[in-house]
N, C-alpha and C positions, 0 to 999 in steps of 0.2 A: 504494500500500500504506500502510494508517495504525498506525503505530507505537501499541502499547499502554503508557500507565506502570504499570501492572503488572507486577511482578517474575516474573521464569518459572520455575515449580517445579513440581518433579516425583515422582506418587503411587513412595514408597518401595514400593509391591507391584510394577504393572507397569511403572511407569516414564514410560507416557504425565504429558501435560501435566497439573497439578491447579491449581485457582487458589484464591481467599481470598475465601472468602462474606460472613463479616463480622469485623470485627474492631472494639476496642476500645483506646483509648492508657491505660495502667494510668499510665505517669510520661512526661516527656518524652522519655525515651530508650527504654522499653518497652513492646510491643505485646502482646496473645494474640489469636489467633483461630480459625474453625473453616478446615480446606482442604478441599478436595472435588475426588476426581479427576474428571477429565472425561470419560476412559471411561467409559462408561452400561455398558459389562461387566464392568467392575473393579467400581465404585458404593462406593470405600475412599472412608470419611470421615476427619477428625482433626485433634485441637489442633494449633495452629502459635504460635511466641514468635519475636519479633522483638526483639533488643536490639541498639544503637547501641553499641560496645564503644570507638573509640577516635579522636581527632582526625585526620584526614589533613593538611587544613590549615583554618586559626584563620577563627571566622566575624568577621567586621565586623561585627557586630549580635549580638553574644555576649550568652546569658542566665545571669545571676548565679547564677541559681539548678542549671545545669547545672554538672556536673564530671566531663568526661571524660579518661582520660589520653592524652599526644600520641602518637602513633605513634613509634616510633625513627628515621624517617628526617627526619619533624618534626622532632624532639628534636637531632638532631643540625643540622638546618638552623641552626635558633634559636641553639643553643651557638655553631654557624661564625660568624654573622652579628655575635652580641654581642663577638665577638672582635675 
């Protein structure tokens, strides 16, 4: 069985599988695109936004130009350890 990286989501009408036809990166952390359910009986189309909202853990290769807030259990890691 081959694992797909594509994220798995679901047409808000019937609920079958819908996947992401195309998209575009608007900033580093934000996406739009169209979704398309997969039922060919359904045939719901629609925007989809993908935003990056918060740190889980710190990349090693961090860009300057991004600024995410840490997550709170981040946040708290980081405060225990400085301690």
């Amino acid at each position: 069985m081959t694992r797909s990286n594509n994220p798995r989501l679901t047409c808000p009408h019937c609920g079958g599988f819908a996947r992401i036809r195309r998209s575009k990166g608007l900033t580093p952390i934000y996406r739009e695109g169209v979704l398309e359910c997969r039922d060919a009986e359904c045939g719901w189309r629609g925007n989809v936004a993908f935003e990056i909202t918060q740190t889980l853990s710190p990349s090693l290769k961090p860009n300057p130009e991004v600024r995410l807030p840490l997550s709170p259990g981040l946040r708290e890691q980081l405060v225990a350890e400085s301690n």
